[in-house]
MARZAKOL-500796 format. One record per residue (C-alpha): residue in one letter; x negated, y negated, z. Coordinates in steps of 0.25 Angstrom, whole numbers, plus 5000, padded with zeros to 4 digits. Each point is the difference from the previous one (the first is absolute). Example, Ala and Ser with C-alpha at 12.3 -4.5 7.8 and 13.67 -1.06 7.14 Angstrom:
<nodes>
a495150185031
s499449864998
</nodes>
This chain:
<nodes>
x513647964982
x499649954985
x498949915002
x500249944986
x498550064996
x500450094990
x498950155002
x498850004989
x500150104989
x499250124998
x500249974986
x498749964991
x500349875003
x499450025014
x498850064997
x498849965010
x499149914997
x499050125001
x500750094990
x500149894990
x498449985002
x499850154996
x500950024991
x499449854993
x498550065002
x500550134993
x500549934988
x498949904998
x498950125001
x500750064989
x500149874993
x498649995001
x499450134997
x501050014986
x499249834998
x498750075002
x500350124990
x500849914989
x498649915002
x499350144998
x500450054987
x500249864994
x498349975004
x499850144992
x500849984990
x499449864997
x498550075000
x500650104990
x500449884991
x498849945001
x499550134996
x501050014989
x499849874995
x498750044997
x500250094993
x500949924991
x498949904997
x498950114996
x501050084990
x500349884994
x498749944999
x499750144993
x500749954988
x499149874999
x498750075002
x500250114988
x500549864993
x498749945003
x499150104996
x500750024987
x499849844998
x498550015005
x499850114989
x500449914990
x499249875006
x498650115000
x500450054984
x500049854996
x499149945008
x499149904993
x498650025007
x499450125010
x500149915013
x501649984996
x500150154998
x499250035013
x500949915008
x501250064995
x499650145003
x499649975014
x501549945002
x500550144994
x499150095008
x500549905012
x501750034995
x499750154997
x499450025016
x501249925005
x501150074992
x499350145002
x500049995013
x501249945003
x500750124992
x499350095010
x500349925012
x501549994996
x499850174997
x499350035013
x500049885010
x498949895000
x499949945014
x499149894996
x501049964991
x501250015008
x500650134992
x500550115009
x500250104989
x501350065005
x500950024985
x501350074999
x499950124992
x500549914988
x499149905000
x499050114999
x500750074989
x499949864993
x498649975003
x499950154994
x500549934987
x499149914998
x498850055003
x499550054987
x500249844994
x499049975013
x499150104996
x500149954986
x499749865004
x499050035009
x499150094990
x500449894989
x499449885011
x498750075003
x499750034985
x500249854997
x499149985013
x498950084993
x498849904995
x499950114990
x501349994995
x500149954985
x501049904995
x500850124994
x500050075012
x500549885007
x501149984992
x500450165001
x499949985015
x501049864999
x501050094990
x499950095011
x500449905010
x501149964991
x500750135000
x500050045016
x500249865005
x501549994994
x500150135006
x499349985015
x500749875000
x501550065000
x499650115010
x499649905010
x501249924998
x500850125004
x499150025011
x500149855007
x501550024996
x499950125009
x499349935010
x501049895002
x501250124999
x499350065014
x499749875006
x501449974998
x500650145005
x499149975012
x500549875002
x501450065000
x499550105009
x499649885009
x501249925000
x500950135003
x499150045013
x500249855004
x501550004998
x499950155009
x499249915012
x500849884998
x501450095003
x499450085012
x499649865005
x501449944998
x500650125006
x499149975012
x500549875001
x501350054998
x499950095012
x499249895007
x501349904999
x501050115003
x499450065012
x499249875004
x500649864995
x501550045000
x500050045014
x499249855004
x501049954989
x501250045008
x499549965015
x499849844994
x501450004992
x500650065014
x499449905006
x500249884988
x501550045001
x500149955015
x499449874996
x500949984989
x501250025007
x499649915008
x500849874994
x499749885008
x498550035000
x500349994984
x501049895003
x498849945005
x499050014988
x501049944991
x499949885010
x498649985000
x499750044986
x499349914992
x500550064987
x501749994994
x500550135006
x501250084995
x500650145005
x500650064988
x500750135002
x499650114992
x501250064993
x500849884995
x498949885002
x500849935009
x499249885008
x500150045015
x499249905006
x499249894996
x499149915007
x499849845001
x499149984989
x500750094991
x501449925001
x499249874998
x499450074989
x501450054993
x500749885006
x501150075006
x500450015014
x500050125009
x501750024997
x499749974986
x498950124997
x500550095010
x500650144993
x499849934986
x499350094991
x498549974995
x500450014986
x500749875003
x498749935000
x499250064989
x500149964985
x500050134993
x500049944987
x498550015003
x499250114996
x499150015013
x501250005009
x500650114994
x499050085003
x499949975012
x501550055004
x499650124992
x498750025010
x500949975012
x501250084996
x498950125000
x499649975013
x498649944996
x499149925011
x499149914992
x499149855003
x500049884995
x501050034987
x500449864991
x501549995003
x500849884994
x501049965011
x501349914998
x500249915013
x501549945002
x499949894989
x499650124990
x498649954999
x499050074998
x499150055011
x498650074993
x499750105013
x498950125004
x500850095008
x499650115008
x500950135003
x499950105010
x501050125006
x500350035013
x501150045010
x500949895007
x501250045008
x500050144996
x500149954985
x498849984989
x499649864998
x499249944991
x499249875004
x499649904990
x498949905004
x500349884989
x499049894998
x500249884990
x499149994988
x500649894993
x499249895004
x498850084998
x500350054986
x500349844997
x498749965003
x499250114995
x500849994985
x499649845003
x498550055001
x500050094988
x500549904992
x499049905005
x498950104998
x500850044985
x500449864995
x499349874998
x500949895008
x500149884992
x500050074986
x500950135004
x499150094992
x499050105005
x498749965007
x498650034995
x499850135010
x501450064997
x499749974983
x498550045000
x500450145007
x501250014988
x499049974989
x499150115006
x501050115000
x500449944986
x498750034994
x500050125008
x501350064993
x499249954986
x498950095004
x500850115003
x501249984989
x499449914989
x501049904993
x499849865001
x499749895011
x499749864997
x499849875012
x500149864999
x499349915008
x500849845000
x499649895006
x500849885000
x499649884992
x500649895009
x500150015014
x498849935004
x500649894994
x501350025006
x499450015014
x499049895000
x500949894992
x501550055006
x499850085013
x499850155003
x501650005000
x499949994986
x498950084998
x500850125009
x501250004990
x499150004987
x499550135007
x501350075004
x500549954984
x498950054994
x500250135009
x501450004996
x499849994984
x498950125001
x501050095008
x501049984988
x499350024990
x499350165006
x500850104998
x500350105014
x498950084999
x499149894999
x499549925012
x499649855002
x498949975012
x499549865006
x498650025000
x499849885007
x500149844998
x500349984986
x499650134994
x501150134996
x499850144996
x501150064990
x499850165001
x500950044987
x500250154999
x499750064986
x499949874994
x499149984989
x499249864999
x501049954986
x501250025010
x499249935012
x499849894993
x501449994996
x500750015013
x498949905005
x500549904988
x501550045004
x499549945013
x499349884996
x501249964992
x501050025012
x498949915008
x500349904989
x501449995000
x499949995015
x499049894998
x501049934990
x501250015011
x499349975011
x499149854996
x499050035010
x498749914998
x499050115001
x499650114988
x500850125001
x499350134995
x499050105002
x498550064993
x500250144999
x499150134996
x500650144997
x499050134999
x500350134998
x499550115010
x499050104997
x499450095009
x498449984994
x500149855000
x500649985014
x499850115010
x500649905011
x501049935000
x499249875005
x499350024984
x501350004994
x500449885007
x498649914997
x500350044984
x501449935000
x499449905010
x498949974989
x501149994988
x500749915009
x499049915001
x499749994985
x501449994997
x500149885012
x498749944992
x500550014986
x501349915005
x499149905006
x499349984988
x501350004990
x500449895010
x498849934999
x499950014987
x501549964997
x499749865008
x498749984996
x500149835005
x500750045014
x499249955013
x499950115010
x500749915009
x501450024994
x499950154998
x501350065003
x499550115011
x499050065004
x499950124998
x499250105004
</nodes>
């Protein structure tokens, strides 16, 4: 008699525990002992560049010293006292030990200075070349180094110098090019081996997930496919689940099952979203969605992907929505975990905008346009072209505030705002630095065509004035500077220089004004501006 239990396999898939401990212990010693030796051979290898590099410096250095010594001769032929002369000898005698030595060392090995003097036969053939320009150079050197030697002899020696350095000076460039030839051949070398160790390793693991993890692999989908056919445990999770919960089959899309929060999500009933398709409730004019069905069509699992969703008004639900495949009732499914963004999107745009914008003006805050003038001048430094700020204050809002109310003063701000913003162009930006006080950033703008787009605005200010009969002034003090990198290496410097022409332009109107009612009291000033 069956008693339901159906007999274990002696399939991989019921592997002991013990075997799949040895066979795991086997894979991970071999894993280990290929680390150890890819550790091995890069350790050597890097002590063979440090050797190379070495090597590198030296033969290059060669070429400054013989420079050097051809430059001291010269200093001891025209020296201008015996002390000067003696003191450029010593130099010399100091370069031709240093160059001598290391043409030995770089010949033969020096350990003292790091040269192992192993050369190719080619380099060795190329030092071959140039060694009768050393020899040359070295006889010429130690003549000049002769406190016997006479000024004629001295200059035979430099002419000497001369004619062997051109030469010695092209053989070591063709030895330091063939330097860097081998150290690139053995760099190759080292990258191959490592690509060899890397293979054999991911061969091991290859083995090790055939013959260990596939077998483990196939005991928990075994057992995973009992608990998924299993439909009132997940009857049951779509109860309690926190999260809209749909059951989409997997070959046509079609909504299987859906939980509480799902349908009050959707708005729909249980009659209403059962066997309709998903596509029902996406809008695939949007980009994001349809990449989405493409993932899904292809059988892709994925967290948390932006999805906009259309509930049964045909509003617009932003979502993050969560896929996963498994088996139900002897089909594939796909789950999809749905959670509502939109409330969330709304209030982060509201922060970004706070954060962005100034509220009463409309125009950008002080943060958000001191970083844009900072990557303006940045872009000037890199790209050249021209930049050009303005820093206004208005003339009449202390008067308006203090005389007719902050409500006033609020909308001689956001008019003020309003003129500025029409007369930039889009590239251009307009910021509220604060109180009374604006910043124009104008984009290869010169200071003639500042100054006309701030009179454009001026005279728009005035017709506004004209319409509107308010008792208070209407205008703004102004100053435009153009950028350049030597005068303001911040931007705070850039600001306090149109800040300072403001002021004198703000100071010149007081004393026009001043000057134009010369028997008015103070007390029946028109404003006050500041």
């Amino acid at each position: 008699m069956s008693s339901g239990i159906k007999p274990r396999s002696t399939s991989a898939a019921s592997l002991s525990a013990s075997q799949l401990r040895r066979r795991y212990v086997v894979a991970l010693s071999l894993i280990a002992i290929l680390t150890i030796a890819s550790q091995a051979v890069v350790q050597f290898l890097i002590a063979d560049q440090e050797h190379d590099s070495r090597v590198v410096n030296i033969a290059g250095r060669q070429r400054m010293l013989s420079q050097e010594i051809t430059k001291l001769s010269y200093f001891i032929l025209n020296a201008e006292s015996f002390d000067a002369a003696f003191g450029y000898r010593r130099e010399l005698e100091e370069a031709l030990s240093l160059w001598q030595r290391s043409h030995v060392g770089l010949l033969r090995g020096d350990a003292g200075m790091g040269l192992p003097g192993k050369n190719s036969d080619e380099v060795i053939a190329l030092f071959g070349r140039i060694q009768p320009h050393h020899e040359a150079i070295v006889a010429a050197a130690e003549a000049i180094l002769s406190s016997s030697a006479s000024t004629a002899t001295l200059a035979r020696s430099i002419h000497r110098l001369r004619e062997h350095e051109s030469g010695f000076l092209k053989g070591m460039n063709d030895i330091v090019f063939r330097y860097d030839l081998e150290i690139n051949a053995k760099v190759e070398f080292a990258r191959r081996l490592e690509i060899g160790l890397m293979s054999v390793t991911l061969v091991v693991l290859m083995l090790e997930a055939v013959l260990i993890f596939a077998p483990a692999t196939r005991r928990i989908q075994r057992d995973m496919e009992e608990i998924a056919n299993r439909e009132e445990d997940l009857e049951h999770l779509f109860a309690v689940s926190p999260t809209a919960l749909l059951l989409v089959a997997m070959e046509d899309l079609t909504i299987l099952r859906a939980n509480q929060k799902a349908m009050k999500l959707i708005g729909v009933s249980v009659d209403e979203i059962a066997r309709t398709s998903l596509k029902n409730y996406l809008d695939e004019n949007d980009a994001a969605n349809r990449d989405f069905l493409e993932k899904i069509n292809r059988g892709e699992t994925f967290n948390e992907y932006e999805v906009i969703l259309l509930d049964s008004r045909r509003s617009m639900l932003e979502t993050l929505v969560s896929v996963r495949a498994i088996g139900f009732c002897g089909q594939s499914v796909f789950v999809l975990g749905i959670t509502n963004i939109t409330e969330l999107k709304k209030a982060q745009q509201a922060l970004e905008h706070f954060a962005t914008f100034d509220e009463m003006s409309g125009l950008m805050n002080r943060r958000t346009g001191l970083i844009m003038l900072e990557k303006a001048m940045a872009r000037f430094r890199r790209d050249g072209g021209r930049l050009a700020v303005c820093f206004a204050d208005l003339d009449g809002l202390k008067t308006a505030n203090d005389r007719f109310g902050h409500a006033q003063g609020d909308w001689l701000i956001r008019t003020v705002a309003e003129v500025l913003t029409g007369v930039i162009r889009a590239s251009d930006a307009a910021v509220r630095l604060g109180g009374d006080e604006f910043l124009l950033i104008l984009h290869d703008c010169s200071l003639e065509e500042g100054a006309r787009l701030l009179a454009r605005a001026e005279t728009r200010l005035k017709e506004i004035e004209a319409v509107e009969h308010k008792p208070f002034p209407m205008g703004f003090s102004h100053g435009v500077v153009a950028f350049s990198p030597e005068k303001h290496p911040t931007a705070d410097e850039l600001i306090a220089e149109a800040d300072s022409l403001m002021y004198q332009a703000k100071q010149e109107k007081k004393r026009l004004r001043v000057e134009s009612e010369p028997f008015q009291s103070p007390s029946t000033e028109r404003g006050n501006p500041k």
